[in-house]
C-alpha positions in Angstrom: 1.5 10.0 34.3 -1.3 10.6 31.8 1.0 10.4 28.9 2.5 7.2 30.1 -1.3 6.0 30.3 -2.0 7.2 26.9 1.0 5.6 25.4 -0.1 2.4 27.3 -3.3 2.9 26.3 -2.4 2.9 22.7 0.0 -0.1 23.1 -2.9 -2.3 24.7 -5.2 -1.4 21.6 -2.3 -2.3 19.2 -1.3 -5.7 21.2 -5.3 -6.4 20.9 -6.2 -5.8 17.4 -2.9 -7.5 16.7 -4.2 -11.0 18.5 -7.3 -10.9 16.9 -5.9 -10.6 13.5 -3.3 -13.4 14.2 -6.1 -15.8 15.4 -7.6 -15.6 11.6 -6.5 -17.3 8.9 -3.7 -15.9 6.4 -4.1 -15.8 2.5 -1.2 -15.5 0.5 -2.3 -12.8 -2.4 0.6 -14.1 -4.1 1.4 -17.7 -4.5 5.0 -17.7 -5.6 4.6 -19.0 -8.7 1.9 -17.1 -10.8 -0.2 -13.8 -11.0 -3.7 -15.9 -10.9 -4.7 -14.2 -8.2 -4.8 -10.7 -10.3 -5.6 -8.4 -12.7 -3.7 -5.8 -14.8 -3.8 -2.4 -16.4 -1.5 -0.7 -18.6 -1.5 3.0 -18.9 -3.5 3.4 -23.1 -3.0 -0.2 -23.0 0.4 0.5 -24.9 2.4 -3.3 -24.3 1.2 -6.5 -23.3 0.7 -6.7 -19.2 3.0 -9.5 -19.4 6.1 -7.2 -20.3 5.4 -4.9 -17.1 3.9 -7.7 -14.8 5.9 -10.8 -14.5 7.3 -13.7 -11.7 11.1 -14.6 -11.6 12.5 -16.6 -8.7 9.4 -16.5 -6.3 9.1 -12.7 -6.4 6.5 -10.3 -8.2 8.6 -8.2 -10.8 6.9 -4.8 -11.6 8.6 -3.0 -14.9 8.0 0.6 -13.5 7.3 1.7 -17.4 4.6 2.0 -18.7 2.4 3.4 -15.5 0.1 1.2 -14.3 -0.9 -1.5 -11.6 -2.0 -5.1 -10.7 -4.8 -5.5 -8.9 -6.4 -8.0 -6.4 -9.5 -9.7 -8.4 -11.2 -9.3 -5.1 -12.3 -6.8 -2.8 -10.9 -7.0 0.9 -12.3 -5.0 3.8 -11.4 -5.3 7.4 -7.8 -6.8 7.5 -4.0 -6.6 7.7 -1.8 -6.8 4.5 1.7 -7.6 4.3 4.3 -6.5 1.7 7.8 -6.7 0.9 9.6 -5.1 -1.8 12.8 -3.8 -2.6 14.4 -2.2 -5.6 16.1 -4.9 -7.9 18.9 -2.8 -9.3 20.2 -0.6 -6.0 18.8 2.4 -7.5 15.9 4.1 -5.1 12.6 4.6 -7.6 9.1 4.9 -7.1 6.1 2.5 -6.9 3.3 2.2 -4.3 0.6 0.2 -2.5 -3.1 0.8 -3.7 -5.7 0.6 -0.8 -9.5 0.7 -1.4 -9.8 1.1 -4.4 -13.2 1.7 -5.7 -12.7 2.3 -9.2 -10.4 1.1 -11.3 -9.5 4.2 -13.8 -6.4 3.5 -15.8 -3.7 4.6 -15.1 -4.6 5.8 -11.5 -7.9 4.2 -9.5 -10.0 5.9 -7.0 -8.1 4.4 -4.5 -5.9 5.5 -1.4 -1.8 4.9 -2.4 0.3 4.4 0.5 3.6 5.4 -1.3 6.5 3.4 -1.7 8.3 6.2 -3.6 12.0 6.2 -1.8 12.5 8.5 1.2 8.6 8.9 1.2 7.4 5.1 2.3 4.2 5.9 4.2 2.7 9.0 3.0 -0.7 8.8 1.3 -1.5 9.8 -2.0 -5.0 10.4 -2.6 -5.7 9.4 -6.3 -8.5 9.4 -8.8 -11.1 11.7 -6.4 -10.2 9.3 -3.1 -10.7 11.1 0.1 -9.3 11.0 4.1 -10.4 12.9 6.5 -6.8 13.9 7.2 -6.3 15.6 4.3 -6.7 19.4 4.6 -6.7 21.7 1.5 -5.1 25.3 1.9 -8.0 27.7 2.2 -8.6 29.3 -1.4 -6.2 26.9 -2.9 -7.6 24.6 -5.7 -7.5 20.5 -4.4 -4.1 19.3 -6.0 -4.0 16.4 -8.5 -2.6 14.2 -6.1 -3.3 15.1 -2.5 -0.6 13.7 -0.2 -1.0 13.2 4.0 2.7 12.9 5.0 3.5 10.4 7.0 4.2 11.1 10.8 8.3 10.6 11.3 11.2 10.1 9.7 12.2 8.0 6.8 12.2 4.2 8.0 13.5 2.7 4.9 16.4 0.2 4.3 18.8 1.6 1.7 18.0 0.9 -2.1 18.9 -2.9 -2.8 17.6 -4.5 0.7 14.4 -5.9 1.5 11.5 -3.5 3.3 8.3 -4.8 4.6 5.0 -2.8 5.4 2.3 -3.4 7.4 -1.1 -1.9 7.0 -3.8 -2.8 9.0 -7.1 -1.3 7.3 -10.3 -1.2 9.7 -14.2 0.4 9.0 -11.7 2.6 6.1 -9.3 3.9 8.7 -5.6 2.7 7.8 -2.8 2.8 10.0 1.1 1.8 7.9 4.4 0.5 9.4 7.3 0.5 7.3 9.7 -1.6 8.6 8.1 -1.7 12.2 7.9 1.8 12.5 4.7 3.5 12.8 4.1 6.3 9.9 0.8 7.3 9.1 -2.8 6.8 9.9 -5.4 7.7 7.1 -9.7 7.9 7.7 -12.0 6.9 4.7 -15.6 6.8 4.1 -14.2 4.0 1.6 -14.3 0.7 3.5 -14.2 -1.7 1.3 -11.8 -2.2 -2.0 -9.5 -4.1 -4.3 -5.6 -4.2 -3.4 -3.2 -3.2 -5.9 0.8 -2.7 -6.7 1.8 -0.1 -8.9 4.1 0.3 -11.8 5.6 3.8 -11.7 9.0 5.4 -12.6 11.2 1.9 -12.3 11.8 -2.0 -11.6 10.6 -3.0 -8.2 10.3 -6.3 -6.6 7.8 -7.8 -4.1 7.6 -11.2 -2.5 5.3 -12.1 1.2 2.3 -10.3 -0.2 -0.1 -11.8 2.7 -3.9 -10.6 4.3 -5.1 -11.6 7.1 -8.7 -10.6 7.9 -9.4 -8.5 11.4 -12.9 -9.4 13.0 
């Protein structure tokens, strides 16, 4: 009976925080038709932004080489973001979702990745010195170069070629991911407020849907 009352519990909290994000207004980060509403980096600066960060037929296209990533020209605290992406060409490759980024280093940013990499959508990667509290480091061990707090269960992605969405609700720096409805991770940072970004890493991805809506 207490574990039913837990799980309720934790269902009455989601239903809530849900409601009071839905009663605010949504922004689309993306319009649809440009990149206004960004920035850009290049890993050395080696080619134009343009030929790694482009729009074709109402969708974001993201090269995947050279490293890098777009960023939101504002910072966001407090809020639920909404992205969809899938890989263009059927072939599963790697990108990922910046969070709270605090410093924009090139090619990886102080920020907290929610990885998109395929088979892996909902771990966090811990780049650029980022911290959670749910990151433990093997006793005697030296801290990795990229830290990673695996997601919860099982794989919840669509196969390479179909359209995945993810959910992140990020409140007072803790962040809690859905990939495609499912629950995966939950992530604590010190970090509450940052820019938003969507990396270019390994190969072509697409996104499109890429809303926030503020939570109060």
């Amino acid at each position: 009976m207490k574990r039913k009352l837990a799980i309720l519990g934790i269902a009455g909290i989601s239903l809530m925080g849900s409601l009071s994000v839905q009663a605010q207004k949504t922004e689309k980060l993306f319009n649809g038709k440009d990149l206004s509403n960004w920035e850009f980096l290049v890993d050395k600066n080696s080619v134009p932004a343009e030929q790694v960060y482009s729009v074709k037929d109402g969708m974001i296209q993201i090269a995947g080489q050279p490293f890098g990533y777009m960023y939101t020209k504002q910072k966001y605290s407090n809020y639920k973001l909404h992205v969809e992406w899938r890989w263009p060409d059927g072939k599963e490759a790697n990108s990922g979702i910046f969070l709270l980024i605090e410093d924009l280093k090139n090619p990886f940013p102080n920020g907290v990745e929610c990885q998109l990499h395929a088979g892996d959508a909902g771990d966090f990667v811990l780049l650029g010195g980022s911290d959670l509290a749910e990151f433990q480091n093997k006793p005697g061990q030296p801290r990795p170069a990229f830290p990673v707090v695996q997601k919860h269960t099982k794989s919840s992605e669509n196969k390479a070629g179909e359209w995945n969405e993810a959910n992140i609700f990020v409140k007072d720096g803790v962040i809690t991911v859905y990939i495609n409805g499912v629950y995966q991770n939950t992530g604590t940072n010190k970090v509450k407020e940052g820019h938003i970004g969507l990396q270019s890493e390994g190969g072509p991805i697409q996104f499109r849907n890429v809303t926030l809506t503020p939570w109060e």
